[in-house]
GUKOLGU-249400 format. One record per residue (C-alpha): x, y, z. Coordinates in steps of 0.05 Angstrom, whole numbers, plus 5000, padded with zeros to 4 digits. Last residue first. Layout:
<X:X | Y:Y | Z:Z>
...
// end
This chain:
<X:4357 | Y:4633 | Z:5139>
<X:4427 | Y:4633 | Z:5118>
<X:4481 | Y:4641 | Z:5167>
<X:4553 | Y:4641 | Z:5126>
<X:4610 | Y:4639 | Z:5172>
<X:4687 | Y:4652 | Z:5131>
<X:4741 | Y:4637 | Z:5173>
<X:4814 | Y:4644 | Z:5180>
<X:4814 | Y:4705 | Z:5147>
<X:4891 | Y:4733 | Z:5153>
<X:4904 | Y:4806 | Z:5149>
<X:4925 | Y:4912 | Z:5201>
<X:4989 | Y:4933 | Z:5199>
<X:4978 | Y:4854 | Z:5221>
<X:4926 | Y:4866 | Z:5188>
<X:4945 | Y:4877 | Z:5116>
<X:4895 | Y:4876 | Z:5058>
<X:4909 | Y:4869 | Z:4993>
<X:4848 | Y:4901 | Z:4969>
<X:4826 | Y:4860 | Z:4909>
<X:4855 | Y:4800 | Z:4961>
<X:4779 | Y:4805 | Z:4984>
<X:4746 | Y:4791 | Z:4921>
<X:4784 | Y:4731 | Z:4916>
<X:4764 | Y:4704 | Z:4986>
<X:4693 | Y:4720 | Z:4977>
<X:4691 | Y:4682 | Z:4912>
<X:4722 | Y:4620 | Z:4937>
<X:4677 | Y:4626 | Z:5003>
<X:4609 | Y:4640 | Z:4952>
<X:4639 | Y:4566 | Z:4918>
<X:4637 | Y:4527 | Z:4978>
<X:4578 | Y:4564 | Z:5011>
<X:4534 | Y:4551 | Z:4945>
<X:4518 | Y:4596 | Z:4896>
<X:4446 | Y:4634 | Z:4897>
<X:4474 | Y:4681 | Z:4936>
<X:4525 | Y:4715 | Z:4883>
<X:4494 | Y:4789 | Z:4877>
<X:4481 | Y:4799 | Z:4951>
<X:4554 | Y:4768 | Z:4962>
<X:4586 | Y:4828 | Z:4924>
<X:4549 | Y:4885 | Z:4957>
<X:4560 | Y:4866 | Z:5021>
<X:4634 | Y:4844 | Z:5008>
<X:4634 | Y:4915 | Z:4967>
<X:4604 | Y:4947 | Z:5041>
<X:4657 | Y:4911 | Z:5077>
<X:4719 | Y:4926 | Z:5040>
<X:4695 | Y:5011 | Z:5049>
<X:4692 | Y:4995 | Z:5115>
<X:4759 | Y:4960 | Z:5118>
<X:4797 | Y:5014 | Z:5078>
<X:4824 | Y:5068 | Z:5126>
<X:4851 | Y:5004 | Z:5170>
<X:4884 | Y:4972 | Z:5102>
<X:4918 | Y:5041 | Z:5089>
<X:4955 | Y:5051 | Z:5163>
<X:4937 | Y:5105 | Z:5211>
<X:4999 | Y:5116 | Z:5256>
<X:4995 | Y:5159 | Z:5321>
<X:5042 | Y:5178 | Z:5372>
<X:5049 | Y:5216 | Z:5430>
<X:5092 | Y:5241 | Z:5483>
<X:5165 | Y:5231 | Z:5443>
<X:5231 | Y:5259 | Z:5468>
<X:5260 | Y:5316 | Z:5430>
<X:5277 | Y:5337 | Z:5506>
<X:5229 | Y:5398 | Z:5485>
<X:5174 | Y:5353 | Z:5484>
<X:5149 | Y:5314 | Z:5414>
<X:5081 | Y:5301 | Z:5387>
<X:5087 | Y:5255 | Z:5328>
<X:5027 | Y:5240 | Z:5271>
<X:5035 | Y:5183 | Z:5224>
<X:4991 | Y:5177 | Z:5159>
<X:4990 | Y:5121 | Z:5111>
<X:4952 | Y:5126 | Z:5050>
<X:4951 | Y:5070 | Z:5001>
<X:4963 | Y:4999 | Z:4994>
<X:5026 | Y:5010 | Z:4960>
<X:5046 | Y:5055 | Z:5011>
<X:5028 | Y:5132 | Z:4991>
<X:5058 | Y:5181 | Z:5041>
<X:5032 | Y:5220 | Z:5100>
<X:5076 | Y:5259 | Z:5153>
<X:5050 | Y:5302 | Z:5209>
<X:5091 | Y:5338 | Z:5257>
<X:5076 | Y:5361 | Z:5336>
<X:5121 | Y:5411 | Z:5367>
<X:5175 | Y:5426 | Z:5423>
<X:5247 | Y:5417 | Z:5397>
<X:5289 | Y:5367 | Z:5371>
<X:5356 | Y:5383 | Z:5321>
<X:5350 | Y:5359 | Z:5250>
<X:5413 | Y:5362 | Z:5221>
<X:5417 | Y:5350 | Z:5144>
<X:5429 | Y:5276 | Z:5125>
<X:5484 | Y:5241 | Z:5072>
<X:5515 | Y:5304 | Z:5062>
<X:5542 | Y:5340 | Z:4995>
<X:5488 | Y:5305 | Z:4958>
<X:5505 | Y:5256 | Z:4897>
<X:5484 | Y:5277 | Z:4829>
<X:5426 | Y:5234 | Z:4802>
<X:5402 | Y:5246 | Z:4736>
<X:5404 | Y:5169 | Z:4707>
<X:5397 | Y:5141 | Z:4778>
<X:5330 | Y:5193 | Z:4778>
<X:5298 | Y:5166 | Z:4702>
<X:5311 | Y:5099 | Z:4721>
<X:5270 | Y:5099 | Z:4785>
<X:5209 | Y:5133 | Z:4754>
<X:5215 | Y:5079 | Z:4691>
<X:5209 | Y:5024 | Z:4751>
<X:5152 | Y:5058 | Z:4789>
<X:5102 | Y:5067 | Z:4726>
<X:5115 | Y:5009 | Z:4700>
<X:5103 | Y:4987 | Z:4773>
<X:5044 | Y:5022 | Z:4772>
<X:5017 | Y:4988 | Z:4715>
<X:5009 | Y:4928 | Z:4745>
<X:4973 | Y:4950 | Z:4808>
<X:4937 | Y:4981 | Z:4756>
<X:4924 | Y:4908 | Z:4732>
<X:4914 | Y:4877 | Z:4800>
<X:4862 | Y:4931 | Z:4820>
<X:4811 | Y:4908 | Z:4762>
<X:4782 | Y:4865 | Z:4811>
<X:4769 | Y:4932 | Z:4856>
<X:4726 | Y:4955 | Z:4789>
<X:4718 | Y:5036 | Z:4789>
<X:4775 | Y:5051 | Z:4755>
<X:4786 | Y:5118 | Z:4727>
<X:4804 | Y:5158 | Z:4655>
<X:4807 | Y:5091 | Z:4618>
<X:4839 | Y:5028 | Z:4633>
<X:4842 | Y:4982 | Z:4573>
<X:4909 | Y:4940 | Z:4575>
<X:4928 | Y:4989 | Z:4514>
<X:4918 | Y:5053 | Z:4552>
<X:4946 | Y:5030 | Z:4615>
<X:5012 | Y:5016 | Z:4584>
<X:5015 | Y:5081 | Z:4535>
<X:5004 | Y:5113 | Z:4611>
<X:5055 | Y:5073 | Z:4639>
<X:5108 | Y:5094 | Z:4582>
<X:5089 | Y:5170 | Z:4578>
<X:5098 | Y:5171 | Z:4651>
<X:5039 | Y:5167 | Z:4694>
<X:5012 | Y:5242 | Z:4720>
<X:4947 | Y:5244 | Z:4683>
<X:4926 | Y:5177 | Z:4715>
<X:4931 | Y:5225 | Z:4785>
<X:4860 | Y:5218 | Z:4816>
<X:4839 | Y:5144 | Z:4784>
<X:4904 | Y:5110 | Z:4798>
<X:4919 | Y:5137 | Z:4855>
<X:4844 | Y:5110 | Z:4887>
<X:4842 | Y:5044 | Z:4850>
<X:4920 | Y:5040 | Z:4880>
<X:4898 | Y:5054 | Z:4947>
<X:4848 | Y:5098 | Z:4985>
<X:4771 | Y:5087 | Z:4991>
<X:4724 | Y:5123 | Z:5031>
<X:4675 | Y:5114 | Z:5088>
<X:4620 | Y:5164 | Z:5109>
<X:4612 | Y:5237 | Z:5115>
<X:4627 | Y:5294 | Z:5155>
<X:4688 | Y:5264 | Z:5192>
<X:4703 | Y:5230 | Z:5134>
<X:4710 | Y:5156 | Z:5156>
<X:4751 | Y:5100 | Z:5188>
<X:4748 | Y:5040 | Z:5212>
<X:4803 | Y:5010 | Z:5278>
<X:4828 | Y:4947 | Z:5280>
<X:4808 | Y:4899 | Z:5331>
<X:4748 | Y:4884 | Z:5305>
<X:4674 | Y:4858 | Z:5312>
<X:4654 | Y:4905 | Z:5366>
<X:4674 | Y:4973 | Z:5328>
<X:4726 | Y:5028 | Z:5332>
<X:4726 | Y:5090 | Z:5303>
<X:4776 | Y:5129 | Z:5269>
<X:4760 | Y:5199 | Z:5248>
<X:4781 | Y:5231 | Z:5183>
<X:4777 | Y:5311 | Z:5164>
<X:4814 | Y:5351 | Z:5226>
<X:4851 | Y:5293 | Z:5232>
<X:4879 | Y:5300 | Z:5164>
<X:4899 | Y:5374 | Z:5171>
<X:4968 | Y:5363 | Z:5179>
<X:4974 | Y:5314 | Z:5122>
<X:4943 | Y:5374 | Z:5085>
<X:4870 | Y:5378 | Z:5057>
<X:4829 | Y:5379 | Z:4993>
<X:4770 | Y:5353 | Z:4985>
<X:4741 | Y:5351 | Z:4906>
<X:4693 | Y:5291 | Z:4907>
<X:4751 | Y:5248 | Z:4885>
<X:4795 | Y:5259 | Z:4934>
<X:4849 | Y:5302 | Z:4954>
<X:4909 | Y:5290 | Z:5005>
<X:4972 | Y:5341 | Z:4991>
<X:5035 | Y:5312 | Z:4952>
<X:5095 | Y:5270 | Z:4981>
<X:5131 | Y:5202 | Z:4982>
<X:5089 | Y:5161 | Z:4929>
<X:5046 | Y:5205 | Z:4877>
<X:5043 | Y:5216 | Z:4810>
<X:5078 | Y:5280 | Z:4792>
<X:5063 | Y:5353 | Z:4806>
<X:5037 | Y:5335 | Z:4872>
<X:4970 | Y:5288 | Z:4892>
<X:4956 | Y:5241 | Z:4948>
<X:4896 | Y:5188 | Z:4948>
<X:4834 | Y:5188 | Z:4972>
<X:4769 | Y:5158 | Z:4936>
<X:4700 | Y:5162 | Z:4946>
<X:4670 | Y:5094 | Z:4935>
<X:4624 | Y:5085 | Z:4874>
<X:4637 | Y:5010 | Z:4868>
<X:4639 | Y:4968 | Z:4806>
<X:4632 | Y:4893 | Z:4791>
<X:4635 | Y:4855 | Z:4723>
<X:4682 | Y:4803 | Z:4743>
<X:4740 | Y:4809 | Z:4711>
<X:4773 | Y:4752 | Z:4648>
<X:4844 | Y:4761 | Z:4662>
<X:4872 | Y:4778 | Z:4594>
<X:4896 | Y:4851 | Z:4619>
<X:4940 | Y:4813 | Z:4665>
<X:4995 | Y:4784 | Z:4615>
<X:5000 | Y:4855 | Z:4582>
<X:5001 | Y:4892 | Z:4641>
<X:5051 | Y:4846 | Z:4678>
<X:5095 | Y:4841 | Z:4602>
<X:5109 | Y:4919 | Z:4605>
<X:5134 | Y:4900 | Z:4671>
<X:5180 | Y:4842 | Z:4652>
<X:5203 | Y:4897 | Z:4596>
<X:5222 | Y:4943 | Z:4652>
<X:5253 | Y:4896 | Z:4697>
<X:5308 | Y:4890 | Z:4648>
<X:5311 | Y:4951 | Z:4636>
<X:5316 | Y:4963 | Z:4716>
<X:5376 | Y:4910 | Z:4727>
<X:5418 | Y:4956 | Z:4673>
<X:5402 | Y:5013 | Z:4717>
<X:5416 | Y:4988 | Z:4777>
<X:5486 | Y:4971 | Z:4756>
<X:5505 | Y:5039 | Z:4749>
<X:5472 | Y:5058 | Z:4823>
<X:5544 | Y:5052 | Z:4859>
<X:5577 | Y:5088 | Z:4804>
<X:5540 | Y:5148 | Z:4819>
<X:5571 | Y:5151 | Z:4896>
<X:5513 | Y:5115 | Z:4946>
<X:5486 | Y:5157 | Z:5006>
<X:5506 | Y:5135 | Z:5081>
<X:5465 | Y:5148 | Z:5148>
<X:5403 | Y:5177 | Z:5107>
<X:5365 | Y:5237 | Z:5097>
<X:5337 | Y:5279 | Z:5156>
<X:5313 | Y:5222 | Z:5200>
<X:5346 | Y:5171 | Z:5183>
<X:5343 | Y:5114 | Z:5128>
<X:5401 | Y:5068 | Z:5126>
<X:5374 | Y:5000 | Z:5164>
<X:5327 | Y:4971 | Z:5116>
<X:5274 | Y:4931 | Z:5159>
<X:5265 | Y:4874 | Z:5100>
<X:5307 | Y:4888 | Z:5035>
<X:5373 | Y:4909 | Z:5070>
<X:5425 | Y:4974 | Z:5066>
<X:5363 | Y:5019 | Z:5040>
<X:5398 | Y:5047 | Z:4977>
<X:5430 | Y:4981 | Z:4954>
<X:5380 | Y:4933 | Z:4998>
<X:5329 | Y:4965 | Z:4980>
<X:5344 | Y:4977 | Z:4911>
<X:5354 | Y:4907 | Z:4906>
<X:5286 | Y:4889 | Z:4935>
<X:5266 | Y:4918 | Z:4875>
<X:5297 | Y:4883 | Z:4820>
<X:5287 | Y:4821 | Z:4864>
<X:5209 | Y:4829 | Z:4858>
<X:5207 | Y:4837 | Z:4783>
<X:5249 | Y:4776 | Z:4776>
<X:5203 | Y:4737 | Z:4820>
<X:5153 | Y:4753 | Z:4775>
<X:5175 | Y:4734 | Z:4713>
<X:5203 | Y:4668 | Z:4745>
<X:5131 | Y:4665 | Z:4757>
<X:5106 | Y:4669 | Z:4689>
<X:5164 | Y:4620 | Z:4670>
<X:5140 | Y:4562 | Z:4708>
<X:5071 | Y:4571 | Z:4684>
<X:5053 | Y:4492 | Z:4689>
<X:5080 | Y:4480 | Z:4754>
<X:5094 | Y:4545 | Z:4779>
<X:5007 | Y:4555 | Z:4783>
<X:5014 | Y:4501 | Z:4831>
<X:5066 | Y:4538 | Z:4874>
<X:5034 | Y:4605 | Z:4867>
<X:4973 | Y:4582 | Z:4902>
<X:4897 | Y:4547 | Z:4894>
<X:4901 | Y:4555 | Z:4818>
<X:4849 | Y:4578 | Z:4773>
<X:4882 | Y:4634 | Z:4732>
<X:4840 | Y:4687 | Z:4761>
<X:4856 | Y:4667 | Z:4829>
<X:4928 | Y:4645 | Z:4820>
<X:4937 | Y:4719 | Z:4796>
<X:4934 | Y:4745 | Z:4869>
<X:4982 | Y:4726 | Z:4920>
<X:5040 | Y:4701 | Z:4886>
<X:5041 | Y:4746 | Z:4827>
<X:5009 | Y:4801 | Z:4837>
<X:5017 | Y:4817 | Z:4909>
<X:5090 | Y:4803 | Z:4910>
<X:5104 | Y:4839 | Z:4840>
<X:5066 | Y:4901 | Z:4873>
<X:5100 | Y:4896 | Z:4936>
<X:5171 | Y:4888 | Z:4908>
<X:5169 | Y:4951 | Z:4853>
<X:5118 | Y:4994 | Z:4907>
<X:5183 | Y:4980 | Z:4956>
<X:5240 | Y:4998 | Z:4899>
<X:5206 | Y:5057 | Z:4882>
<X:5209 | Y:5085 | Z:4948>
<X:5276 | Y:5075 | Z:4954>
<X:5284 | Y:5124 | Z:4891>
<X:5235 | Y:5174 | Z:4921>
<X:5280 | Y:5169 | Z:4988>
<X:5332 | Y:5185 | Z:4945>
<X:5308 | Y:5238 | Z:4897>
<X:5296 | Y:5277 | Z:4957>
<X:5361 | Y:5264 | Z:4987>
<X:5380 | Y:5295 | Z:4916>
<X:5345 | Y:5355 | Z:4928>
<X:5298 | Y:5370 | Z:4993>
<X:5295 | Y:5350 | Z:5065>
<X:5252 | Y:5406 | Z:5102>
<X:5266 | Y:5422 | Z:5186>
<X:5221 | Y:5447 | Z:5229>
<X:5215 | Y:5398 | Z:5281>
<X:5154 | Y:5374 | Z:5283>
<X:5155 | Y:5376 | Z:5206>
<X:5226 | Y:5330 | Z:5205>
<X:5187 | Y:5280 | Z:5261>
<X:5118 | Y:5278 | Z:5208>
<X:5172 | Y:5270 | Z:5146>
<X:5203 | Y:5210 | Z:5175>
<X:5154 | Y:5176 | Z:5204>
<X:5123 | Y:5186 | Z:5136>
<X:5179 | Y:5153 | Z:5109>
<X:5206 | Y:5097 | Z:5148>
<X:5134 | Y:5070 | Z:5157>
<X:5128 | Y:5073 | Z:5074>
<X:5204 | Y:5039 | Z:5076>
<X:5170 | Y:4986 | Z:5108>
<X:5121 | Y:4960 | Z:5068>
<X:5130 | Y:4882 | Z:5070>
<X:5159 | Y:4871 | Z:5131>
<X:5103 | Y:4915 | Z:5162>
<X:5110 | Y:4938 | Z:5236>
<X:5179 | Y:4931 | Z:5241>
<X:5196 | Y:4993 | Z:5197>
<X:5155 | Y:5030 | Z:5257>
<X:5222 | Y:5024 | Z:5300>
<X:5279 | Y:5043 | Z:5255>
<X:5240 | Y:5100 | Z:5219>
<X:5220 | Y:5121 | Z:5300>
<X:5279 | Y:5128 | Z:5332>
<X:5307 | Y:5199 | Z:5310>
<X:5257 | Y:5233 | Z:5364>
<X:5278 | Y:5195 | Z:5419>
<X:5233 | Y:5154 | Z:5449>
<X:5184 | Y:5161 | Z:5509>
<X:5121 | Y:5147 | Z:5475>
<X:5136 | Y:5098 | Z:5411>
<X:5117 | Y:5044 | Z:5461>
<X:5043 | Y:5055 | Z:5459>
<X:5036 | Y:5070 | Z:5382>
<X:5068 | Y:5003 | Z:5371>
<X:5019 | Y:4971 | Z:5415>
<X:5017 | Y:4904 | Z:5372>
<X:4936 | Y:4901 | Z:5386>
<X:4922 | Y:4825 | Z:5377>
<X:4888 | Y:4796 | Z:5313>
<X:4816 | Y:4787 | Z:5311>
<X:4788 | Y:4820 | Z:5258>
<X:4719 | Y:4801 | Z:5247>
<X:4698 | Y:4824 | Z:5171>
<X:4626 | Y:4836 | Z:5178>
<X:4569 | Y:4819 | Z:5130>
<X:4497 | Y:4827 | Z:5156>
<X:4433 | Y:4826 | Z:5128>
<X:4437 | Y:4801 | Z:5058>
<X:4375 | Y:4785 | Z:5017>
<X:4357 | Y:4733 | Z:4981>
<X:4325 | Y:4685 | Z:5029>
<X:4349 | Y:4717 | Z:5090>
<X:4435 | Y:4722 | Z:5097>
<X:4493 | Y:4731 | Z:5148>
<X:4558 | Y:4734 | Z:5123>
<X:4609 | Y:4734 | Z:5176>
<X:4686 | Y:4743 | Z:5162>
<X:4744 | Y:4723 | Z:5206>
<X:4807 | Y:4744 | Z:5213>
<X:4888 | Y:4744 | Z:5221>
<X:4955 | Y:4784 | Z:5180>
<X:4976 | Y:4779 | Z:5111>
<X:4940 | Y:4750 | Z:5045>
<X:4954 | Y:4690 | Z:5005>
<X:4923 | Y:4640 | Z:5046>
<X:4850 | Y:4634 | Z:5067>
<X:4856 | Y:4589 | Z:5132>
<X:4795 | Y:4534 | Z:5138>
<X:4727 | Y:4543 | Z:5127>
<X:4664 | Y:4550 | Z:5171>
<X:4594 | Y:4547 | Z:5155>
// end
């Protein structure tokens, strides 16, 4: 059986669901999309190129390109950005998870548990739920565009800082725009905790980042069966491999199998780490110590931007400008490895650079690629539980229990197609 485009997710596929009497025998998710090469024509670049080039790969995400290509070309070459640039990029950073989140939750995702086949219908009788949303997602594509000098593809972020920082009374007005977004926020968790969940759990190993606070532009990978490893030690512990049905690469523990890294994953690693405010948040919309439900993903998606928006207000309220916009970071021989947490979860990059500061390698291993084995064997899982409905309504539940996981194709996607083979 074959079904027309599933909407409300990014990028182009397929999935296969092959199935004997009751059991399940195959499910693969066919991604068919094009290589983009981006990894190809980073080679031969200058070394302060590459924030401007991989924020084109996601229009979405792209301060998370900007800033783990920023921090693997700053390790290749020495150099550590620290204090109020710091704060900065952390501060841009919030903006992004702000947008994404609101995005993903309300235009792409709560029309499934609220019955509606899109945003646009669900407009039409929720008009102000929406308008909620859309808020949420213009109080953060205004710090991009403040800090970041646009929303989509910011142009200010360099390598070593940025080419312009704001003056204090620049970020005033943020503020005011953040309370705001704050009690929309608070409202997210409260409006999604009464989405009724399917009862489905996974038992995934999860990666995520952890530091001193809860995670987005820094912290050392661990996971949740106690690994622990450096963004410059994360090829040493995850391989990428690639496989007939798609064009994006799956990865996997190099002595184990696939994992599971995103907000499920932060979430359950670093809960202890929320601010007072998100964790009062999470408390009352019923998460406890982890989450273990990827249909439960929309509400700590939820509480992560309570999370993101009280982090941004507490660092325009103590920021002091830097002397400098950037600190100097001259080329020279040596490979660097950056890894930050997009909203969708890890994303690594790894540079090799010559002398000339010129680049010979490049690679970028995005969160929805890490995650597509891990999607599968839930899909698996899922439809082995929900055979006896019929292909119409298995392809509605397919397609909501793959938006659980965001995914992103074209950094990774768009199912065109859902095949179910019974026999």
């Amino acid at each position: 059986m074959k079904v027309g485009a599933l909407a409300r997710v990014e990028g182009e596929g397929a999935m296969y669901v092959r199935a004997r009497g009751r059991a399940v025998e195959e499910v693969r998710l066919d991604i068919y999309e094009p290589p983009r090469f981006f990894e190809a024509f980073l080679r031969g670049r200058a070394h302060t190129e590459p924030p401007d080039i991989t924020a084109r790969i996601c229009g979405i995400c792209p301060i998370a390109y900007q800033m783990s290509a920023c921090q693997a070309i700053e390790a290749a070459c020495g150099v550590t950005v620290g204090g109020p640039l710091s704060e900065l990029r952390r501060l841009l950073y919030c903006g992004e998870w702000i947008e994404s989140h609101a995005l993903h939750i309300y235009l792409l995702h709560a029309p499934d548990f609220l019955g509606y086949p899109g945003a646009v219908e669900l407009a039409r009788d929720h008009r102000a739920v929406v308008e909620r949303g859309l808020r949420l997602k213009k109080a953060g594509n205004t710090l991009l565009e403040v800090l970041g000098g646009r929303a989509i593809h910011p142009v200010n972020v360099r390598v070593g800082g940025f080419h312009r920082t704001s003056a204090r009374p620049e970020l005033a007005p943020l503020a005011e725009l953040l309370r705001q977004a704050r009690d929309d926020a608070l409202a997210t968790v409260e409006w999604a905790a009464d989405f009724e969940f399917p009862d489905f759990a996974h038992d995934h190993e999860y990666l995520a980042l952890s530091t001193g606070r809860y995670p987005l532009e820094s912290g050392v990978l661990r996971s949740s069966a106690g690994r622990s490893f450096s963004a410059a030690e994360f090829e040493r512990n995850i391989v990428e491999e690639q496989v007939p049905h798609s064009t994006a690469l799956h990865a996997r523990f190099t002595d184990g199998g696939p994992y599971l890294t995103g907000p499920l994953a932060r979430y359950s690693l670093n809960r202890d780490r929320l601010s007072p405010l998100a964790l009062e948040a999470a408390d009352r919309a019923g998460l406890g110590i982890e989450c273990r439900n990827p249909f439960r993903s929309i509400l700590v998606r939820a509480v992560e931007i309570v999370y993101a928006v009280d982090e941004a207000l507490r660092i325009i309220t103590a920021y002091e400008p830097p002397p400098r916009p950037a600190v100097p970071v001259p080329p020279r021989e040596g490979t660097g490895h950056g890894v930050t947490e997009a909203p969708r979860g890890v994303l690594y990059h790894r540079y090799d650079l010559g002398p000339d500061g010129l680049i010979r390698a490049a690679r970028i291993v995005p969160p929805t690629s890490q995650n597509q084995a891990a999607i599968e064997d839930d899909l698996r899982r899922f439809v082995a539980a929900h055979l006896h409905l019929d292909d119409h309504a298995l392809t509605h539940q397919c397609e909501q229990a793959i938006r659980n996981y965001a995914p992103c194709i074209s950094c990774s996607t768009h199912f065109l197609d859902l095949t179910v083979e019974r026999s």
